[in-house]
C-alpha positions in Angstrom: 110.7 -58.7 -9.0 110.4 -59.1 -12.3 108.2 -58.5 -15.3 107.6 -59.7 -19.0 108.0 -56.4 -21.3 105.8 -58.2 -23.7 103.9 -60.4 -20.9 100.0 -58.6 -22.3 100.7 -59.8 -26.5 99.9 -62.5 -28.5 102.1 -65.4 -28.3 104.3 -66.1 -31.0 108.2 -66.5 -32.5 107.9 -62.4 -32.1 106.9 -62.2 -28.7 109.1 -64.8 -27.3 112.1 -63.4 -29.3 111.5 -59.4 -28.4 110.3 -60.1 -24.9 113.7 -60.9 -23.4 115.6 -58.6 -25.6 113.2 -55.7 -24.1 113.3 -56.5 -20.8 117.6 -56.8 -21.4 117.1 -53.1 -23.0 115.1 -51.3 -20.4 117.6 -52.5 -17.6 120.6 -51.0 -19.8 118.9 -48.0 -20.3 117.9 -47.9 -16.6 121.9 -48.2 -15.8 122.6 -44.5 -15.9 119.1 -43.7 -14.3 120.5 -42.5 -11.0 123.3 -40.4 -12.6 121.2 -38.7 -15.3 118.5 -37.6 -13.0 120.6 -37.5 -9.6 118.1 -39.1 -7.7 119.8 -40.6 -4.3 118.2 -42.7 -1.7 115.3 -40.8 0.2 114.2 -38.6 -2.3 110.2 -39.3 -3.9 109.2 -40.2 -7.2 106.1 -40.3 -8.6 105.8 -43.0 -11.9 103.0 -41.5 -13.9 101.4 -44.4 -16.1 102.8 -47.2 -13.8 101.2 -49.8 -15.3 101.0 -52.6 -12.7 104.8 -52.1 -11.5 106.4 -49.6 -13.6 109.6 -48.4 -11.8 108.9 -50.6 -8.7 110.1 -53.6 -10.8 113.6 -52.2 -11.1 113.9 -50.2 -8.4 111.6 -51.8 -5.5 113.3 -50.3 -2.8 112.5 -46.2 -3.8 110.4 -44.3 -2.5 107.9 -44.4 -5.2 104.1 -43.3 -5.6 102.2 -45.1 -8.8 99.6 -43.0 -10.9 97.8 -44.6 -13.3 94.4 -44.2 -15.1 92.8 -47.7 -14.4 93.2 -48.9 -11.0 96.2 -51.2 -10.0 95.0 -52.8 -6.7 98.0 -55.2 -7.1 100.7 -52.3 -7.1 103.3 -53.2 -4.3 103.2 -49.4 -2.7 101.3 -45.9 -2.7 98.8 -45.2 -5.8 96.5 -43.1 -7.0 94.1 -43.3 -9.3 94.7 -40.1 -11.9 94.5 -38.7 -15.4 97.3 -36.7 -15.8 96.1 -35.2 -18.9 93.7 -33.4 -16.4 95.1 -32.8 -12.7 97.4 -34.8 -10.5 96.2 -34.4 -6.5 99.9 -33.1 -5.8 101.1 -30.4 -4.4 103.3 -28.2 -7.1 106.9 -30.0 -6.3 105.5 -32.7 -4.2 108.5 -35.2 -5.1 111.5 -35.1 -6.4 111.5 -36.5 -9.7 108.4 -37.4 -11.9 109.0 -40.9 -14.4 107.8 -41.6 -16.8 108.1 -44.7 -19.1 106.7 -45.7 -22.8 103.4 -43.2 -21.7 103.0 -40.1 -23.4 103.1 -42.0 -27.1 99.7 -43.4 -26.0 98.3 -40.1 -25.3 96.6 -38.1 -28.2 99.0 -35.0 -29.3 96.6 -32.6 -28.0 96.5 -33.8 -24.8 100.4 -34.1 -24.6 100.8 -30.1 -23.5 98.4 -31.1 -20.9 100.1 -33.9 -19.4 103.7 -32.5 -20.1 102.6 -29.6 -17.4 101.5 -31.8 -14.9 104.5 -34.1 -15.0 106.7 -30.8 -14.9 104.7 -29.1 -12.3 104.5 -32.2 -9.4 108.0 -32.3 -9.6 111.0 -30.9 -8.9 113.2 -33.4 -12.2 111.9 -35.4 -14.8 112.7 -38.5 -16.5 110.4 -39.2 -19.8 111.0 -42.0 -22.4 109.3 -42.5 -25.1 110.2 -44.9 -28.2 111.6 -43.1 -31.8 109.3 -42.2 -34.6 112.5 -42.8 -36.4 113.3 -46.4 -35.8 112.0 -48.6 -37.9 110.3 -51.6 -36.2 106.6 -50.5 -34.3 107.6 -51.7 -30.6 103.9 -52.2 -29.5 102.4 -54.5 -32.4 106.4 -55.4 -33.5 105.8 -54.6 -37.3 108.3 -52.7 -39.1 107.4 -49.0 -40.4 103.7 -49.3 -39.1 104.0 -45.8 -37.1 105.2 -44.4 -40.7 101.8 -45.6 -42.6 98.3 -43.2 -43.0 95.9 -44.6 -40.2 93.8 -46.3 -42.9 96.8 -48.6 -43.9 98.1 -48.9 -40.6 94.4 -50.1 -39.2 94.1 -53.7 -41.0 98.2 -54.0 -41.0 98.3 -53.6 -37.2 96.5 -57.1 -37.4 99.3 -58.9 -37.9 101.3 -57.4 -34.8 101.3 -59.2 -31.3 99.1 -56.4 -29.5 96.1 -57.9 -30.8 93.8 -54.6 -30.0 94.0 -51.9 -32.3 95.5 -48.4 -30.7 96.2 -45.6 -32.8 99.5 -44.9 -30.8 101.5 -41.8 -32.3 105.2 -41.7 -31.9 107.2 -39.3 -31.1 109.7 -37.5 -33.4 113.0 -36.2 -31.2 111.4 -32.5 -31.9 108.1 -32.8 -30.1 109.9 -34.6 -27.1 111.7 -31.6 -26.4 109.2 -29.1 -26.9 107.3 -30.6 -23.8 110.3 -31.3 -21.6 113.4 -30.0 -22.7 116.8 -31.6 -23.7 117.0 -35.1 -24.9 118.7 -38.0 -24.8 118.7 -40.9 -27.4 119.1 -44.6 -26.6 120.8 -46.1 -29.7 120.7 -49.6 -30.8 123.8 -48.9 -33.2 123.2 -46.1 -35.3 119.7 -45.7 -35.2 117.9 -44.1 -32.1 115.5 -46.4 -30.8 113.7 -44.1 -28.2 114.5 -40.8 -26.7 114.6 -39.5 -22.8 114.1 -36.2 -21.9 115.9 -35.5 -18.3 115.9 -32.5 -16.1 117.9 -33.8 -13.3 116.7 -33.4 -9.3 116.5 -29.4 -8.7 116.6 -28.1 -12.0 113.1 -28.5 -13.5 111.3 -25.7 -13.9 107.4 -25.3 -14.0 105.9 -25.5 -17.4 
């Protein structure tokens, strides 16, 4: 099963260039998944912001539920249709670890609290990535320093990206990651922290 990273953008040199290099990124980073979270076979997850495979496409053979806003009626396995900045129908600790992957930057700070609660309160781990405020190339429209410009530069600049539609997507800096979730992790492409992961491992979450 697989999936282009970039497979929604406009064509172009960028896209065809970035699109294998993500994909090759997401499955290293997805190496020391089952160690940092201590998920083993049997246990449930729930993917919040699935997209239309999320975790499925590296790990098919989990025991994975999708949530997602819109729905996904070509998701290969349970879903639900659910804003999590509002209320997940979950039981509290109804699976075993809640993922989450390249979400909460698309989700308006004020809301992040919100969703942060829900993630933390359906689930009994958590594993949350977001990309770095701090790196320097925008990974949704592929510009360099677009997250660091005002909103009114960023706007007619975000043009020239491959996403095409504009989306006022806010990264996050390493500090507001771990205000929602706890300790982090940073994923490193040399010496600059491309995105961070915040893990509580299988039986240690807490409730926010």
């Amino acid at each position: 099963m697989a999936q282009d990273v970039y497979g929604t953008a406009r064509g172009g040199m960028r896209t065809r260039i970035a699109s294998p290099l993500a994909t090759r990124a997401r499955k290293r980073r997805h190496a020391g998944f089952f160690s940092l979270t201590g998920l083993t076979p049997g246990m449930r997850v729930v993917d919040v912001g699935c997209g239309s495979l999320g975790l499925r496409m590296l790990e098919p053979g989990l025991d994975i539920t999708g949530v997602d806003l819109v729905p996904r009626p070509g998701y290969p396995g349970p879903f639900v249709q659910a804003d999590a900045t509002e209320r997940l129908p979950f039981e509290d600790g109804a699976f075993d670890l809640a993922y989450s992957s390249s979400v909460i930057e698309h989700i308006a700070p004020e809301r992040r609290p919100r969703f942060a609660s829900e993630v933390r309160r359906v689930a009994r781990g958590w594993y949350v990535q977001t990309p770095a405020y701090s790196f320097p190339l925008e990974p949704h429209a592929l510009l360099p320093v677009a997250h660091w410009l005002p909103t009114g530069l960023r706007r007619p600049y975000w043009r020239l990206g491959v996403q095409g539609h504009w989306e006022d997507v806010c990264l996050l800096r390493r500090r507001e990651l771990e205000a929602l979730f706890g300790p982090v992790h940073a994923e490193r492409l040399g010496p600059l922290a491309k995105s961070w992961i915040a893990v509580a491992p299988v039986g240690t979450g807490s409730p926010a």
